[in-house]
N, C-alpha and C positions, 0 to 999 in steps of 0.2 A: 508308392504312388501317393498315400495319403500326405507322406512327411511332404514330397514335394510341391503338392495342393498348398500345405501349409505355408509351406516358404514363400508361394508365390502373392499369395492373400497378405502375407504381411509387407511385402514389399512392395503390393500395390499400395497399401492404407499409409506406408513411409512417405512415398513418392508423392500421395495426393495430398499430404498432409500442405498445411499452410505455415512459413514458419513468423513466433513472434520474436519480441527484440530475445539477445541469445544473453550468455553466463555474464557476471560480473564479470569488469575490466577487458569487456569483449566488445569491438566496435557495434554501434548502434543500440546496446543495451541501455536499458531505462533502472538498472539497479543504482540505488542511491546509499553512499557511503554514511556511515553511522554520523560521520565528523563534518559531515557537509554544514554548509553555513544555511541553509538554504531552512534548516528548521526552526524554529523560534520557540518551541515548547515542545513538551513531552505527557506522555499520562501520569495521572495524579493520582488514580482511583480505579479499584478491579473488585470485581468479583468474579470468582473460576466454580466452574462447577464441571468435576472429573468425569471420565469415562473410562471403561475398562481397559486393562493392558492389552485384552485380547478379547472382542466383542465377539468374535467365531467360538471363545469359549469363556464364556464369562464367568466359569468358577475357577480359571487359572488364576495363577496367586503368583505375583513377583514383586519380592521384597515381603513378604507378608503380605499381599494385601491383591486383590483384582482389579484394585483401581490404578489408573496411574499417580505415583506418589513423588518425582520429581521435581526438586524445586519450590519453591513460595509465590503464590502469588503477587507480595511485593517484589520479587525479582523481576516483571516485566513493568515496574512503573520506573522510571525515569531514563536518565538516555539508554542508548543501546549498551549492551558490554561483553553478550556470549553468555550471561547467567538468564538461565532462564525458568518457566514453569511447563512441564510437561501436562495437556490438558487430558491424553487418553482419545481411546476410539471416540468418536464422536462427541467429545467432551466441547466445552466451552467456556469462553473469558468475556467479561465486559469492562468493557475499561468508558471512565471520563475524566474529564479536562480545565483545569481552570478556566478555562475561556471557550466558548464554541468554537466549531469548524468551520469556515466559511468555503463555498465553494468559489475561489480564485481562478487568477489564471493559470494553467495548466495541473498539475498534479498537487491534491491539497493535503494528503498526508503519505505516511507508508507504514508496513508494516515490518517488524524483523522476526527470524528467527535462527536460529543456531546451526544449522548446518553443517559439516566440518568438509563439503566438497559440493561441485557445482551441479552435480547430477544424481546426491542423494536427498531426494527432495521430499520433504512429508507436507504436504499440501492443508489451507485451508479455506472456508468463505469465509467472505469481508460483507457485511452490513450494517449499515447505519439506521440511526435513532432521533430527531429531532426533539422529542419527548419521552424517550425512555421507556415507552410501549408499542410503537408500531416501530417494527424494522425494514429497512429496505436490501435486498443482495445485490451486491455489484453484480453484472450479466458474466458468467465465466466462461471459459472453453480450455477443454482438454483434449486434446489430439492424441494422445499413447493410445496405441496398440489397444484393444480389449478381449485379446485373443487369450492372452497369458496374463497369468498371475504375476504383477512385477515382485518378488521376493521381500521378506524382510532386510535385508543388506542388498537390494537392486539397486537400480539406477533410474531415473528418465530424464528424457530431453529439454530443459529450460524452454526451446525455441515452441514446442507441442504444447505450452503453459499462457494462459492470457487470463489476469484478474483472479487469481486466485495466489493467498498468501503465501510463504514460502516457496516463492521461484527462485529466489538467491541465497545464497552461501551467507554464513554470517557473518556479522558488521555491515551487511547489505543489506536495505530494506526494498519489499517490493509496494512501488506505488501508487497509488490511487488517485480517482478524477473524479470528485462530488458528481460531477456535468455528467459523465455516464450514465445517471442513474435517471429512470425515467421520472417525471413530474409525476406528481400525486399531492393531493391536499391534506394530507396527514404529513408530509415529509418537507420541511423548513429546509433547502440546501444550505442557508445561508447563516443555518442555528443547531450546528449537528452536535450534540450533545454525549452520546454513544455511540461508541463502535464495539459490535459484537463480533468476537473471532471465532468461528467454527469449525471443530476438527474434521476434515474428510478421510474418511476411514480407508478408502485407498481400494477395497474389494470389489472387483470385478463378477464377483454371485451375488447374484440381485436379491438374496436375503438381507445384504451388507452395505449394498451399492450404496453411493452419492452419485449423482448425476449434475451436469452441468447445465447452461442454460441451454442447451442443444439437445439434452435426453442422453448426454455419451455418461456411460460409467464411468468414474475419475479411476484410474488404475496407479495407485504409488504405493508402496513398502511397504504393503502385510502378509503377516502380520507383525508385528513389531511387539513381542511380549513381552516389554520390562520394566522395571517401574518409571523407563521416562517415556510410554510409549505417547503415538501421537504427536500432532503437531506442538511443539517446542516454543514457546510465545518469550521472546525475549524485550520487544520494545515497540511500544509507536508513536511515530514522529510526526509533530505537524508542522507543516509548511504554510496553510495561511489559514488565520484565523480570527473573530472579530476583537475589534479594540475596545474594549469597554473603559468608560470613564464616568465625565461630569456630563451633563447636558450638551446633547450638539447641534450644531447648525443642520437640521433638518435640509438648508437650502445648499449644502457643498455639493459641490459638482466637478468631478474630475473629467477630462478629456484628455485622452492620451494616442498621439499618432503620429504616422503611419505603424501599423503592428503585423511582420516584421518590416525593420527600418536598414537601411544603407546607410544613411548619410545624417540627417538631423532628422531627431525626434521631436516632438512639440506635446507642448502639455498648458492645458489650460484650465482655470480652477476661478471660481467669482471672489474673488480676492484677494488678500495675500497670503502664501504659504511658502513652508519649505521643504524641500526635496532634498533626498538623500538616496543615493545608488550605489549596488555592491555587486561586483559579480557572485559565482556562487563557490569561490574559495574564501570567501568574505571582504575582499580588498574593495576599497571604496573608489568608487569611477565618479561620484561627483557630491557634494554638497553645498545648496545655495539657497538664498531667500529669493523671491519673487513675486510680482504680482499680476496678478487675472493671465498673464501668455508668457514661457519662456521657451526656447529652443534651448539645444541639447545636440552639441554636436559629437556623433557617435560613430565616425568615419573611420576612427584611430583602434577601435575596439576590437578584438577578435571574433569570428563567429562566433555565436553560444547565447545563451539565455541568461538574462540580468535582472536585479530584484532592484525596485524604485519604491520609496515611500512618500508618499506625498500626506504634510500634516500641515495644519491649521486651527488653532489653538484647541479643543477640546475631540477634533475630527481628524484621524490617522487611517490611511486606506493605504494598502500594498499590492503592486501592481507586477507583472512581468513582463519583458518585453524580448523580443528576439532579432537580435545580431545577424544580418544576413553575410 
């Protein structure tokens, strides 16, 4: 009687679950390929600070050692590649950037980690830093099960995962939207400096737990006791970020519409610039000079999502627009 109580309780919590976008190279997924064009930089700078192989037992020792010992912290600074740093239970990474993060249109960076299948997932938070002392957490949600202990060698569902690191297999990054995060006056969107990667130690006994923005216990792969334990930090990519130069026209002003568009786009700017558009395998869909108004006819284009730069001498802002 009790097994069958059990089965039905989990079947219920399957059923009610809601789902998010699913695995790499699965329709409507939001994982973002290591080689996408769509990034423009990479991190430059980390500091890690480990956590045990096995926080349930902290004087376990794998490889020598109770911390986790995988990996160099320079293996998660520049593109993505599969080499990664192992952080440990609840360990953590801070990585910065030549150039801030701005919060753009649609997702403004991602994170990777190493993976070697779509369903063995070791999870982390994602928060940012405008100053390098207050941090912000993207809002997460986990949907697994918190009945069971998901195993060291388990599985969980990609689709049961929203805002938290390692939802994709690797060479796939999961991610991120500045916008998500709530306004505060400690936190610059538009000057993000730091992103701290935080291991979720996956335990489901609330001595262990992480919790997500809803109070749910995160339940993934513990424990995991070897020296790569914990989430696996292999890269993170930015997609828009600010352009720092000489002095700029304080008065530039971009206008960009209808967003998304059919037929012709329009873009207007106080004077003259030039524009440049790629989709996001990097092929260029247009480059022109112009002044204060051009149209942009985008009839011929496939659906999908397109990156536009619009510059004017010392002032460069990157835009995205969407393909209906």
């Amino acid at each position: 009687m009790k097994k069958l109580v059990f089965i039905s309780l989990l079947a219920t919590i399957v059923v009610n679950a809601q789902s998010y976008p699913p695995a790499a190279g699965q329709l409507g997924s939001t994982a973002i390929a290591a080689d996408n064009q769509s990034f423009i930089s990479w991190a430059t700078g980390i500091s890690v600070v480990r956590g045990h192989v096995d926080l349930s037992n902290p004087d376990f020792e794998a490889s020598g050692s109770s911390f986790a010992t995988y990996g160099e912290p320079e293996n998660a600074l520049g593109l993505a590649n599969s080499t990664a740093v192992s952080l440990g239970d609840a360990g953590e990474a801070i990585l910065t950037f030549d150039r801030p993060i701005k919060d753009g249109p649609g997702f403004d960076f991602a994170v990777f980690e190493n993976s070697f299948s779509d369903t063995y997932l070791e999870l982390a938070f994602v928060e940012v830093s405008s100053d390098g002392t207050n941090y912000f957490r993207f809002p997460s949600h986990s949907q697994t099960q918190t009945i069971v202990q998901v195993e060291g060698f388990g599985n969980i569902d990609p689709t049961y995962i929203n805002n938290l690191a390692g939802k994709y297999r690797a060479m796939f990054g999961t991610p991120f939207d500045i916008s998500e995060l709530e306004d505060n006056p400690l936190l610059n969107k538009n000057k993000i400096t730091h992103i701290k990667i935080l291991d979720v130690v996956g335990s489901i006994d609330s001595e262990y737990a992480r919790y997500d923005s809803f109070g749910n216990a995160i339940n993934d792969p513990f424990p995991t006791p070897f020296y790569s334990s914990g989430f696996d930090l292999d890269a993170v990519g930015v997609i828009n970020e600010q352009v720092l130069g000489g002095v700029k026209n304080q008065n530039f002003e971009v206008s960009i519409y209808p967003n998304p568009v059919s037929n012709i786009l329009f873009i207007e700017v106080n004077g003259a610039a030039q524009i440049t558009g790629y989709d996001l395998q990097g092929r260029m869909i247009i480059s022109e000079m112009f002044k204060d108004k051009t149209k942009v006819d985008v009839s011929v284009l496939q659906s999908g999502t397109y990156i536009i730069t619009i510059s004017s001498g010392e002032n460069s802002e990157q835009y995205r627009f969407v393909k209906q």
